[in-house]
N, C-alpha and C positions, 0 to 999 in steps of 0.2 A: 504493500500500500504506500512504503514512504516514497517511490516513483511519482504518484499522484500528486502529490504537491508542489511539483517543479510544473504540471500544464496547466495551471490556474491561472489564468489571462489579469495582466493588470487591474482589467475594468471587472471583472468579478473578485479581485482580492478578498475585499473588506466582508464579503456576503461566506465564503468557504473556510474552513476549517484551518491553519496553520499545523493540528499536530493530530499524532492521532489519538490521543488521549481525547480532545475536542469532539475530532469526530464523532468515535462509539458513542460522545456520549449527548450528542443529539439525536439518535434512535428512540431515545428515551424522556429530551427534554430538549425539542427545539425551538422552545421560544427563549430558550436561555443559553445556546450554542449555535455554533456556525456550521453548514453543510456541511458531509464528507465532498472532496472535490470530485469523486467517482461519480456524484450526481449532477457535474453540469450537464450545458446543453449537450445534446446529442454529435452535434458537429463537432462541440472540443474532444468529447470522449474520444470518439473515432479517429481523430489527427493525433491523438496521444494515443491510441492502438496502434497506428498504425506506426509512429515513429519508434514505437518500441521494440515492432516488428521488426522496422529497418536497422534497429540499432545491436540485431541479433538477439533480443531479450523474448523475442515471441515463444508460442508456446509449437510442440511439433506438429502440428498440421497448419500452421501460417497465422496464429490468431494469439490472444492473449490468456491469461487464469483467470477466470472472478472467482473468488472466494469470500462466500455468507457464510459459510459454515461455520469457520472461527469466530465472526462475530456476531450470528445469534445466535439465540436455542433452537434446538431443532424442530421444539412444537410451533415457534413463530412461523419458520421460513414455513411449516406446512400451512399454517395458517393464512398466511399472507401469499403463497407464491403458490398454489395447489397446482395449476397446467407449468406452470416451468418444471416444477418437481415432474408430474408426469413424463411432461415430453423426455424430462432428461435420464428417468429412469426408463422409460417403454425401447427412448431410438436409440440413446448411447449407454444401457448399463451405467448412469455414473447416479450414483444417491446427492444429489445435494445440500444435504446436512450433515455428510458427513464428509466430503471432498471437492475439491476446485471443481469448476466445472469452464470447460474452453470455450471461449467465444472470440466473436471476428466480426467488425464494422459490415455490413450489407445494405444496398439501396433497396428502398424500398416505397419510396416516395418523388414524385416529379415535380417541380415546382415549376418547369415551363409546361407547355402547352397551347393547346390550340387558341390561336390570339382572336377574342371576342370583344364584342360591346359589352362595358362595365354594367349597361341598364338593361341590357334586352338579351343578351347570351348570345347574341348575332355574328358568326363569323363572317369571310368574306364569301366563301359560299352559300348563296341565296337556297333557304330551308333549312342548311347545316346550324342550328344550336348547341352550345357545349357550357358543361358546369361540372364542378369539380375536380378530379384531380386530371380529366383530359385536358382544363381549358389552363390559359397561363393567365399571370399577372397578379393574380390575389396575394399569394405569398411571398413574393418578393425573391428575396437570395435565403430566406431561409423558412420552413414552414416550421410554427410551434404551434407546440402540444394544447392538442383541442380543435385547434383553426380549422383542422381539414371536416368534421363535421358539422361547424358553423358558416363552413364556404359551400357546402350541400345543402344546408337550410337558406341559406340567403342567395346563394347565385343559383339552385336548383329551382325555387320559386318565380326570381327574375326570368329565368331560360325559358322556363314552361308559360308566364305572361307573355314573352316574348316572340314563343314559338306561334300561341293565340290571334296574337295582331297582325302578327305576318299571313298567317292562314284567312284571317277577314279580310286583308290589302289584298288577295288575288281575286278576288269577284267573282269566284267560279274559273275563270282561266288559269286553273293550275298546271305548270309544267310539268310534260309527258318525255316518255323514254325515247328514241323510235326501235322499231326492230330492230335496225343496224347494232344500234348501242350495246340492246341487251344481248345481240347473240356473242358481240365484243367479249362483252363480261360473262357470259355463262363460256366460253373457249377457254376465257384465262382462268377460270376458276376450274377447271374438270380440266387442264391441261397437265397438273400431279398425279393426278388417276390414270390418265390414258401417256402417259411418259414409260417408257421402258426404262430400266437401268440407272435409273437418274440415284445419287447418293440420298443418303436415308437424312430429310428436313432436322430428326433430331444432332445429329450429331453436327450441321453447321449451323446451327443454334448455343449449342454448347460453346463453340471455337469461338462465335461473337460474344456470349458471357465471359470469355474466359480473356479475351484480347479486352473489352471495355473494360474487368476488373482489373487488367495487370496494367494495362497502360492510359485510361482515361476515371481513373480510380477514384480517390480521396486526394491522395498528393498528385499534383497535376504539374507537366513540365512541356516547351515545346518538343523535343527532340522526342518524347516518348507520344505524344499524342498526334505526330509528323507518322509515328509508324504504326498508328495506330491506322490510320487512315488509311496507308500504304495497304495493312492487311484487309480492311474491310474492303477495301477494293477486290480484291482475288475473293472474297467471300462474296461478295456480289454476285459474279459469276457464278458461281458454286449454289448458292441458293436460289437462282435462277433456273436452275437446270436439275431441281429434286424431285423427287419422284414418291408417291404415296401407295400402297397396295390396299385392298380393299374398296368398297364403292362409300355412296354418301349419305348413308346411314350413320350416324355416331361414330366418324372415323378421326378420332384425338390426332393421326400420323398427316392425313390430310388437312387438319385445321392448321396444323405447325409450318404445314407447306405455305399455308396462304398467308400467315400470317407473317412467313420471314421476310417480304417484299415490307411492310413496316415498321418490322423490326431493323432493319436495315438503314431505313431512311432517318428514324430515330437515333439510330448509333451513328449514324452519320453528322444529324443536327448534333448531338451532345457532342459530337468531338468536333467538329469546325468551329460551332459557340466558344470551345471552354478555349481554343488556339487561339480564336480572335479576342476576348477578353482576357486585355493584358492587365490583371489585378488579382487580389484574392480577398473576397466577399463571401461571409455567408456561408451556405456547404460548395463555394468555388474556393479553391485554395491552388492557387499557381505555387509553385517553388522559387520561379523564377523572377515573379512577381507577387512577391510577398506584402507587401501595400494596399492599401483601399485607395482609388484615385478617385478625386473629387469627378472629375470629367466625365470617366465610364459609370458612375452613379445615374447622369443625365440619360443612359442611353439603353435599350434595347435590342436586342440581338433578334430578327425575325428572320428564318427557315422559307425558304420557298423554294416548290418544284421545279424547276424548269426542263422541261423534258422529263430524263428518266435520272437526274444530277438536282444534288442541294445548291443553290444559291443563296449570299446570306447576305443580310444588310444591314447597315445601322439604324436604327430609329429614333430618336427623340422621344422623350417621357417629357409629359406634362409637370411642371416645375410642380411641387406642394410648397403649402403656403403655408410662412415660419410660425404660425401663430396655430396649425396644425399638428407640425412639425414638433413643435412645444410642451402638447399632449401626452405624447410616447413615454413608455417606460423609458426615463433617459440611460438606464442602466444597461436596457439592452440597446437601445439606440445609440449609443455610442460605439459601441460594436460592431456595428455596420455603416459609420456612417464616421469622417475625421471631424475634427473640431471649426475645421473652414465650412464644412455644408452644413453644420449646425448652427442655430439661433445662437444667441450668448444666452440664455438661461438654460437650455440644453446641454448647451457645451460646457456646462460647468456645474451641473447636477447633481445632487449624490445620489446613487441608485438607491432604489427603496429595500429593506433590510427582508423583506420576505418574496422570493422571484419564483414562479412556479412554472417550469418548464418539464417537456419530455423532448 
């Protein structure tokens, strides 16, 4: 545990634990102790997993120890952690009240997404509406704990309104398919079934898991994310040309077929995004730009097809207004944001002594 106290960020100091005497013993009494630092946000954990990994301290399959066991009872952690307990004794044999148990930072959440109207869910595709975690822009460079259920109540309402008025604005002329189109799309979809030979969807499914986690990861660099690209290119190919057996009944082999064409296009956008933003924000952490730039703060990254290729652009974000700006937990907002893009009562805040994050 005494690891953990060298990745406590400046701006959360004052709010986590200096020892672990401290720590244990806000389990018990935290309105009179400071966090252990194992409970910050999610993006610091993970960049101190992962540095510890690089610095050779990981554990043998790539990841790091959490160890509860030493510091509760064993009746708590059943009481309080019941499905971790299970998962961890059902997949891996391991009891967690009585032994470390291995873990490893994982994505598991998108914070960009398909760019809509803030008011209506309205893409640039006329009909296409999106909310949640397909659409972008609600959580910024980092989602916290909660938001993504409160951005399903309030932008899933919005989209479904949205979807409403659009369906009244066509008077009855709603747009139609033609033949051509649909037999387009029914060829390209039944062309993994009727493929001979083609390699098996799962396994260049895997290769793209396995190339975005090693090299468009958590710690992010030009020269690793240069080759990342390199390989998705030759996966390109390769998932173009896979093949499905079985017909189109509940075929799991054929859905992975179809779905690797955006799968694709997404590990494409994640990795040209994170090359062209030269900064580190949020769950984006460059190595090589280690800084927050006031400049890249103004701007967004939008993804577009063109042809069967990502093209990517800059965009401008609408300025927010400092007296908005002002509202924010300044504890965490200062975390993402330097003391030049801040108000001056922002910019000199003390963060509030209770922060609740996942």
């Amino acid at each position: 545990m005494t690891a953990a106290f060298n990745y406590v960020p400046d701006v959360f100091r004052a709010q986590y634990a200096e020892t672990e005497e401290e720590a244990d013993r806000w389990y018990n009494d935290p309105d009179h102790n400071r966090r252990p630092p194992e409970l910050l946000p999610r993006d610091e954990v993970a960049r101190a997993n992962n540095a510890e990994v690089k610095a050779g301290r990981g554990s043998p399959h790539g990841g790091v120890f959490l160890d509860i066991a030493s510091r509760r009872p064993a009746e708590e952690i059943l009481r309080r952690l019941p499905s971790m307990y299970h998962q961890f004794k059902e997949l891996a044999d391991v009891d967690i009240t009585k032994e470390p148990m291995e873990v490893g930072p994982a994505q598991h959440y998108v914070m960009g997404g398909v760019e809509v109207d803030p008011d209506t869910g309205a893409s640039i595709v006329p009909g296409l509406f999106a909310a949640g975690e397909v659409s972008g822009g609600m959580h910024g460079s980092n989602r916290l704990g909660g938001n993504s259920l409160s951005d399903l109540l309030v932008f899933g309402r919005r989209a479904g309104m949205g979807a409403v008025q659009y369906l009244d604005s066509l008077e009855g002329a709603r747009p139609t398919a033609s033949d051509a189109e649909l037999e387009a799309a029914r060829a390209e979809a039944l062309a993994p079934l009727e493929r001979s030979g083609g390699e098996n969807p799962y396994t260049v499914h895997a290769e793209v898991q396995q190339t975005m986690s090693d090299l468009v990861g958590i710690i992010r660099k030009a020269e690793e994310i240069k080759a990342a690209l390199a390989e998705l290119e030759k996966l390109r190919t390769r998932a173009a040309n896979v093949s499905a057996e079985g017909g189109t009944a509940y075929n799991p082999g054929w859905h992975m077929a179809l779905d690797l064409r955006n799968i694709m296009l997404i590990a494409d956008c994640v990795a040209k995004a994170a090359l062209e933003r030269q900064e580190s924000r949020g769950g984006h952490t460059r190595d090589d730009f280690p800084q927050m730039s006031p400049e890249w703060r103004k701007i967004n990254l939008i993804c577009t097809l063109d042809g069967d290729r990502i093209a990517i652009r800059q965009q401008p974000m609408p300025p927010m207004r400092p007296d908005l700006l002002a509202l924010f937990d300044t504890g965490e907002l200062k975390k993402y944001y330097t003391d030049a893009e801040l108000p001056p009562a922002a910019a000199t805040a003390t963060p509030p002594a209770s922060e609740e994050k996942s």
